[in-house]
C-alpha positions as a Markdown table, in Angstrom:
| # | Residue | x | y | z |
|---|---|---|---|---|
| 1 | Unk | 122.2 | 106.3 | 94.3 |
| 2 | Unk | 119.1 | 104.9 | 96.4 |
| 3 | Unk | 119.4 | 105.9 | 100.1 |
| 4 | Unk | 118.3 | 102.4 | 101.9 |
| 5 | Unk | 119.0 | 103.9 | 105.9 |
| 6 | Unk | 115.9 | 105.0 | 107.5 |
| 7 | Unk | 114.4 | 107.1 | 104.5 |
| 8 | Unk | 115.0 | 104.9 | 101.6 |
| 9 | Unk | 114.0 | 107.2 | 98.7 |
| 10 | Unk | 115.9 | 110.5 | 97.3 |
| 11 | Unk | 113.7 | 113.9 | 97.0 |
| 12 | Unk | 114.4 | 116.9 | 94.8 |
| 13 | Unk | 111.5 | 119.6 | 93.5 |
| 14 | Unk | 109.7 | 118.1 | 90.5 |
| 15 | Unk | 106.3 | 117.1 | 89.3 |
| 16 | Unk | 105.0 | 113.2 | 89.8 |
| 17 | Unk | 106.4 | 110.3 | 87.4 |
| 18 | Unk | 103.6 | 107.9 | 86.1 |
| 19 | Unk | 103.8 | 105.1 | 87.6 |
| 20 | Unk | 104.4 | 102.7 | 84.7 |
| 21 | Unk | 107.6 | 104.4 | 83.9 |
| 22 | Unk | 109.8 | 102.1 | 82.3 |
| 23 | Unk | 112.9 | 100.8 | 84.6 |
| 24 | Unk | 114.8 | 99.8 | 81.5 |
| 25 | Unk | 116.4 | 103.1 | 80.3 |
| 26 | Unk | 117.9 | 106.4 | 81.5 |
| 27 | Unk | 117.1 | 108.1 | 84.7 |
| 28 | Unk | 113.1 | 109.0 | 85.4 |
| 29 | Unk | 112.3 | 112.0 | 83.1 |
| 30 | Unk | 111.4 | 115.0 | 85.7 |
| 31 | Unk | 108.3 | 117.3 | 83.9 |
| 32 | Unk | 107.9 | 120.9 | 85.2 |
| 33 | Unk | 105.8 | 120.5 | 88.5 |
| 34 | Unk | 102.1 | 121.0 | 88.4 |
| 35 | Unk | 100.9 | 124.2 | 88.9 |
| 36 | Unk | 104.1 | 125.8 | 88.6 |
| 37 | Unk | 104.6 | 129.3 | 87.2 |
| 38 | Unk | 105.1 | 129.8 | 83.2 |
| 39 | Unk | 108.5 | 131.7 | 81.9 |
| 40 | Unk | 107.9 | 135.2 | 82.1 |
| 41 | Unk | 104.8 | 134.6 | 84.5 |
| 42 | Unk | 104.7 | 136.8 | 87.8 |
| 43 | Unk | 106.0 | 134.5 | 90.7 |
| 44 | Unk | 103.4 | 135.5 | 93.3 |
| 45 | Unk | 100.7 | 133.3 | 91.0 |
| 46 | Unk | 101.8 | 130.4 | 92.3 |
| 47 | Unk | 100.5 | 129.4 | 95.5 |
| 48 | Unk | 102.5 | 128.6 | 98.6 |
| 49 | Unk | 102.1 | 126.4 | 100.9 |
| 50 | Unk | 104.8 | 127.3 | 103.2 |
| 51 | Unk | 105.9 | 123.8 | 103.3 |
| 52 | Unk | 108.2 | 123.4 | 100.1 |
| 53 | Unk | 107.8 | 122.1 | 97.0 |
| 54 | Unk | 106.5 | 118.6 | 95.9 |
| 55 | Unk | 109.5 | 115.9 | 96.3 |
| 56 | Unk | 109.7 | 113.4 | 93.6 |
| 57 | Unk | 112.2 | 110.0 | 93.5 |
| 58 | Unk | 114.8 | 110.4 | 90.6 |
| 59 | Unk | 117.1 | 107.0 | 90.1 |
| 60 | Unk | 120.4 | 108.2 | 88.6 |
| 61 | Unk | 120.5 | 105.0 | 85.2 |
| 62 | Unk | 123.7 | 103.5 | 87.7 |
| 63 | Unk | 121.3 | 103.4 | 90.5 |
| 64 | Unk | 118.1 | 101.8 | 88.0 |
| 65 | Unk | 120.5 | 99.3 | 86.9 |
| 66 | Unk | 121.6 | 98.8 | 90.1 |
| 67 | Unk | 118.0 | 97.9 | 91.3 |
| 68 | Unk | 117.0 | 95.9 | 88.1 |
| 69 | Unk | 119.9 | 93.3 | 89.0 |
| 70 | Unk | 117.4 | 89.7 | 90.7 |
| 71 | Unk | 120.5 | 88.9 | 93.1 |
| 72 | Unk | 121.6 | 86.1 | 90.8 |
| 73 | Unk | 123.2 | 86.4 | 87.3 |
| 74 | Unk | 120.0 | 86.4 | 85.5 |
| 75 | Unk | 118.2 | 89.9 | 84.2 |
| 76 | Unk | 115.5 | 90.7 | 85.5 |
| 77 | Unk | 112.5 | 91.5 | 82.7 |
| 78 | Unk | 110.7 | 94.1 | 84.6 |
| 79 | Unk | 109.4 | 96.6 | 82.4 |
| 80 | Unk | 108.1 | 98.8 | 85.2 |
| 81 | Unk | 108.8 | 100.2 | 88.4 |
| 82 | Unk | 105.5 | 98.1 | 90.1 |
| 83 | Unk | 106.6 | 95.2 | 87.9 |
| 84 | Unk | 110.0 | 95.1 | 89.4 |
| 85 | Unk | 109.2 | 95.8 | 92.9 |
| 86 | Unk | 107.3 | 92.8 | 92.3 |
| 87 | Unk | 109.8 | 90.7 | 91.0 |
| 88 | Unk | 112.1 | 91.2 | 93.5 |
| 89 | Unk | 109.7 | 91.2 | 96.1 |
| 90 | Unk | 109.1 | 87.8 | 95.3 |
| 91 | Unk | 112.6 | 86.5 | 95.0 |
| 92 | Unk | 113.9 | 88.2 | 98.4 |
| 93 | Unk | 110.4 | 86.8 | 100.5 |
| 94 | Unk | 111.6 | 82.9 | 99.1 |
| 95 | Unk | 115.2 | 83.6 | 99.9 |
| 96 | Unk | 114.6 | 85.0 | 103.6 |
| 97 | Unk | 112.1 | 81.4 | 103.9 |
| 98 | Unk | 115.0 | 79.6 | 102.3 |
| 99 | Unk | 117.5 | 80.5 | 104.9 |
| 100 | Unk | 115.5 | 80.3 | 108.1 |
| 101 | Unk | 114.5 | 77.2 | 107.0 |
| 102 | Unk | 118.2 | 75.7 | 106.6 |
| 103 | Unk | 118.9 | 77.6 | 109.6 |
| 104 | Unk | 115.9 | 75.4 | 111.3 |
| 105 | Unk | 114.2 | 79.0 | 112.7 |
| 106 | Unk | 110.7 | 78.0 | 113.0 |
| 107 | Unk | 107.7 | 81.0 | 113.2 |
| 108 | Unk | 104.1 | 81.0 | 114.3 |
| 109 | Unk | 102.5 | 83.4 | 112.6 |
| 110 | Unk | 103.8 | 86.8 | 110.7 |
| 111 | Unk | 107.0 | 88.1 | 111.2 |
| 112 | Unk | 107.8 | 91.7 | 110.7 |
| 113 | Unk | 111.6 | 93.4 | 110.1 |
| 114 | Unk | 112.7 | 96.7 | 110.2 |
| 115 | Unk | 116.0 | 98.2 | 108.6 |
| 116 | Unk | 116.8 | 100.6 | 111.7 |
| 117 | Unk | 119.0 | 103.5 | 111.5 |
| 118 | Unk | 122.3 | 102.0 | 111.8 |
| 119 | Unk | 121.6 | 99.7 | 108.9 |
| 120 | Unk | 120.7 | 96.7 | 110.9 |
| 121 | Unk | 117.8 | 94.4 | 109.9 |
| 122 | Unk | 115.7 | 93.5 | 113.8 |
| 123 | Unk | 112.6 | 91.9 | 113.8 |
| 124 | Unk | 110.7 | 90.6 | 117.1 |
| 125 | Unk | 109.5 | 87.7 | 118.3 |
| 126 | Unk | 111.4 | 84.3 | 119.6 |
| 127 | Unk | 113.3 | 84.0 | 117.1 |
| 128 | Unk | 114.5 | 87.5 | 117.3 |
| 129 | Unk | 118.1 | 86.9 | 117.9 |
| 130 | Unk | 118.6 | 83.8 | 115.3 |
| 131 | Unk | 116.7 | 85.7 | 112.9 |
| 132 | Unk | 119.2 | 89.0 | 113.5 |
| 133 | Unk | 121.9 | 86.7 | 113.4 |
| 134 | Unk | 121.1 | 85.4 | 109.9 |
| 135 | Unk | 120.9 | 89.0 | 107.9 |
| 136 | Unk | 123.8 | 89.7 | 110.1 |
| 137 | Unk | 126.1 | 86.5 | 109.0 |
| 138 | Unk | 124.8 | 87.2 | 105.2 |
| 139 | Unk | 125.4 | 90.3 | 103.8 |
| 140 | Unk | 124.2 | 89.3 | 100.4 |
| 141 | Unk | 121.0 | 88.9 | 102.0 |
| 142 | Unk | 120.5 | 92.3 | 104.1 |
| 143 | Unk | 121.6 | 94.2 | 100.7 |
| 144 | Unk | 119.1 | 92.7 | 99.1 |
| 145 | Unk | 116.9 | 93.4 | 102.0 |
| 146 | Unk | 117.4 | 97.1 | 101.7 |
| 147 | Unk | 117.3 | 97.1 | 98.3 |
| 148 | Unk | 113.9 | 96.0 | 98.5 |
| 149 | Unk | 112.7 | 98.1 | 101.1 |
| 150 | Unk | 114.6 | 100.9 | 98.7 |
| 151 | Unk | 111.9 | 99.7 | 96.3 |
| 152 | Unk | 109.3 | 99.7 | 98.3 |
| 153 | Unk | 109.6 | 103.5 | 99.8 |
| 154 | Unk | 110.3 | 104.5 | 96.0 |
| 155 | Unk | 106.9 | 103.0 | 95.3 |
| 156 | Unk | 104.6 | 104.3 | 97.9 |
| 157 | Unk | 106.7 | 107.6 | 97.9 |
| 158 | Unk | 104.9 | 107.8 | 94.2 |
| 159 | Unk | 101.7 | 107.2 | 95.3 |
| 160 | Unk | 101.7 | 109.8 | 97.6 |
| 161 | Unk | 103.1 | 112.1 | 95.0 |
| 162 | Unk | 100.6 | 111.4 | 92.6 |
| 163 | Unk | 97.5 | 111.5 | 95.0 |
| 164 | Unk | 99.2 | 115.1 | 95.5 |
| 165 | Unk | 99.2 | 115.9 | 92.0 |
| 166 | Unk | 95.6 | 114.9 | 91.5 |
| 167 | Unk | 94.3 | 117.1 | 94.8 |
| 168 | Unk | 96.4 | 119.7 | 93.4 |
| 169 | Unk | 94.8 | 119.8 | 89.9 |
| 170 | Unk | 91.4 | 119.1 | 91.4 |
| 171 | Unk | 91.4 | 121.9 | 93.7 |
| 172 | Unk | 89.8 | 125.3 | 92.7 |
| 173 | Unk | 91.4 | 127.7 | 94.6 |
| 174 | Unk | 94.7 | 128.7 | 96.3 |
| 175 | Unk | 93.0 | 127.7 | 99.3 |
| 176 | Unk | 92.6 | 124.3 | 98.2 |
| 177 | Unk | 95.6 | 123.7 | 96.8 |
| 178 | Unk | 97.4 | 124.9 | 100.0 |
| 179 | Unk | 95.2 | 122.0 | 102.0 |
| 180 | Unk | 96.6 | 119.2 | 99.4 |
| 181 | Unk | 100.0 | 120.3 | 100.2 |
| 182 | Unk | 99.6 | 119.9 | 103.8 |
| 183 | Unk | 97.9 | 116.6 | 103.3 |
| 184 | Unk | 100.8 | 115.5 | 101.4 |
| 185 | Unk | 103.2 | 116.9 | 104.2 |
| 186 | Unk | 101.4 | 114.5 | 107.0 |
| 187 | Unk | 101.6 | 111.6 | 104.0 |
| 188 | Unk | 105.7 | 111.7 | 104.1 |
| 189 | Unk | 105.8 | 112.1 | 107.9 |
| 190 | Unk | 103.8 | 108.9 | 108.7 |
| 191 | Unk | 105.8 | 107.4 | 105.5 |
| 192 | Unk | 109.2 | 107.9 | 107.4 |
| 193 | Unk | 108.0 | 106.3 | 110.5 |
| 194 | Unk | 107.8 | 102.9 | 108.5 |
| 195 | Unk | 110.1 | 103.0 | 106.1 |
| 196 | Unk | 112.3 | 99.9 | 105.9 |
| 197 | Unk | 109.4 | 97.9 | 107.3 |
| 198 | Unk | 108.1 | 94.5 | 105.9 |
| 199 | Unk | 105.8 | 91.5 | 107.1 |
| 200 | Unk | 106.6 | 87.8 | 106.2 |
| 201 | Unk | 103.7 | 85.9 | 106.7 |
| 202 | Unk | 102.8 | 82.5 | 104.6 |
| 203 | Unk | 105.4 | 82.8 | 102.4 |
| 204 | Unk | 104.7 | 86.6 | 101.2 |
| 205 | Unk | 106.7 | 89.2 | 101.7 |
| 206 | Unk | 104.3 | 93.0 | 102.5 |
| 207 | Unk | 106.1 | 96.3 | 102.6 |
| 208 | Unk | 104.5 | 98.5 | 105.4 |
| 209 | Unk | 105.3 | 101.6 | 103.2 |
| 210 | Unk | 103.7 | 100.7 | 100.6 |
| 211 | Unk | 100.1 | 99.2 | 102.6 |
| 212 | Unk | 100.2 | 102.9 | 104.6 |
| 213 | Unk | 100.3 | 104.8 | 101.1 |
| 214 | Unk | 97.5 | 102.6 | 99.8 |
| 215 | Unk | 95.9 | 103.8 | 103.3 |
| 216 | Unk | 96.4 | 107.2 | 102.9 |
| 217 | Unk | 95.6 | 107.6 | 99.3 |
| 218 | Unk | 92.5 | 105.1 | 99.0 |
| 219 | Unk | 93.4 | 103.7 | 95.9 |
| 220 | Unk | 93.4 | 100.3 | 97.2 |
| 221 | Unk | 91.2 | 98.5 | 100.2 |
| 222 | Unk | 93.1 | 98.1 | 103.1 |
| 223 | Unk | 94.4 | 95.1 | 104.5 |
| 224 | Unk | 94.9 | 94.3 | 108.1 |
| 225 | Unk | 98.5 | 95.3 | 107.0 |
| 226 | Unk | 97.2 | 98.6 | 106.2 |
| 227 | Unk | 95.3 | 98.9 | 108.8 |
| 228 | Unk | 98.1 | 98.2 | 112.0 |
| 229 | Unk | 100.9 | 100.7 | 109.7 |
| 230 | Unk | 98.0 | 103.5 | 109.6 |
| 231 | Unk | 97.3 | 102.8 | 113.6 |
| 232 | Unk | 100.5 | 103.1 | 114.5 |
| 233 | Unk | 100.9 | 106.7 | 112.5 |
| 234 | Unk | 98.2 | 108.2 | 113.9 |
């Protein structure tokens, strides 16, 4: 089962899952770690970091199929995890701007919500308390909510993971590889501190998670998004 409180991803010791893994099947496959020690190999080989071992998400198939359901009878066709963040993504960003709009909750500008501890979906703002009152009078909607955000921290929790396992393999000494491990430390701990976290603005729907791996990792430009979660990490 996918954790969707304040940490919205579930870790055990194992190498990095490609990201294109398929979302279709049997729970993500878990390959020996990278750099790990070989059968029969002496144990004090293997460098240590001092700060455990690499975490990596593993979906039990219940809690894949659980996440593939579109939060309508329909299947969803994702074939991938990216594809189906996407999907859903989608779907959830409409039916938030559905419901304020029935509910007449007008906004100027982005508005950003956060699944706090407790469970509760908050947000800021003048329209704080009608917006809080909406996730709070549909619970199909703040399931689906933290769902998404579920997603979302399974996502960039993967990019950090694989930006890990490249430093790792890229490194040339113990050294080295002990520095990648702290990086990816400092990578989980500004992670936590926005997990749960997305932006509506125009219509589209941003995880914070997912801009502050991009962030970390360089893999994509960042956006202002980007920009304010890695600010407010530092």
């Amino acid at each position: 089962m996918v954790t969707t409180a304040a940490t919205p991803w579930t870790a055990q010791a194992a190498s990095v899952a490609p990201s294109k893994n398929s979302v279709s099947g049997g729970a993500v496959p878990a390959p020996q770690a990278a750099g790990a020690a070989k059968p029969g190999a002496e144990a004090g080989k293997t460098p240590s970091t001092g700060l455990g071992a690499a975490a990596i998400v593993v979906l039990s198939a219940a809690a894949q199929a659980r996440l593939a359901e579109s939060g309508g009878p329909g299947v969803s066709r994702a074939t991938s995890l990216d594809d189906l963040v996407r999907e859903r993504t989608k779907a959830l960003a409409d039916r938030i701007g559905g419901a304020m709009a029935r509910a007449n909750i007008a906004t100027d500008g982005p508005m950003t919500f956060k699944l706090d501890g407790s469970g509760a979906i908050t947000t800021d703002g003048p329209a704080r308390k009608a917006v809080e009152t909406l996730f709070k009078d549909d619970p199909d909607l703040a399931k689906e909510f933290k769902d998404v955000a579920a997603l979302h921290g399974i996502q960039a929790m993967q990019k950090v993971l694989e930006a890990l396992e490249r430093e790792t393999k890229a490194a040339k000494d113990d050294e080295g590889r002990n520095a990648a491990h702290g990086r990816h430390t400092v990578r989980l701990v500004k992670l936590q501190s926005v997990s749960g976290m997305m932006t509506l603005d125009a219509g589209n729907l941003r995880s914070w998670s997912v801009a502050l791996a991009d962030a970390m990792v360089g893999e994509d430009a960042p956006g202002a998004t980007a920009r304010e979660a890695a600010a407010r990490t530092a």
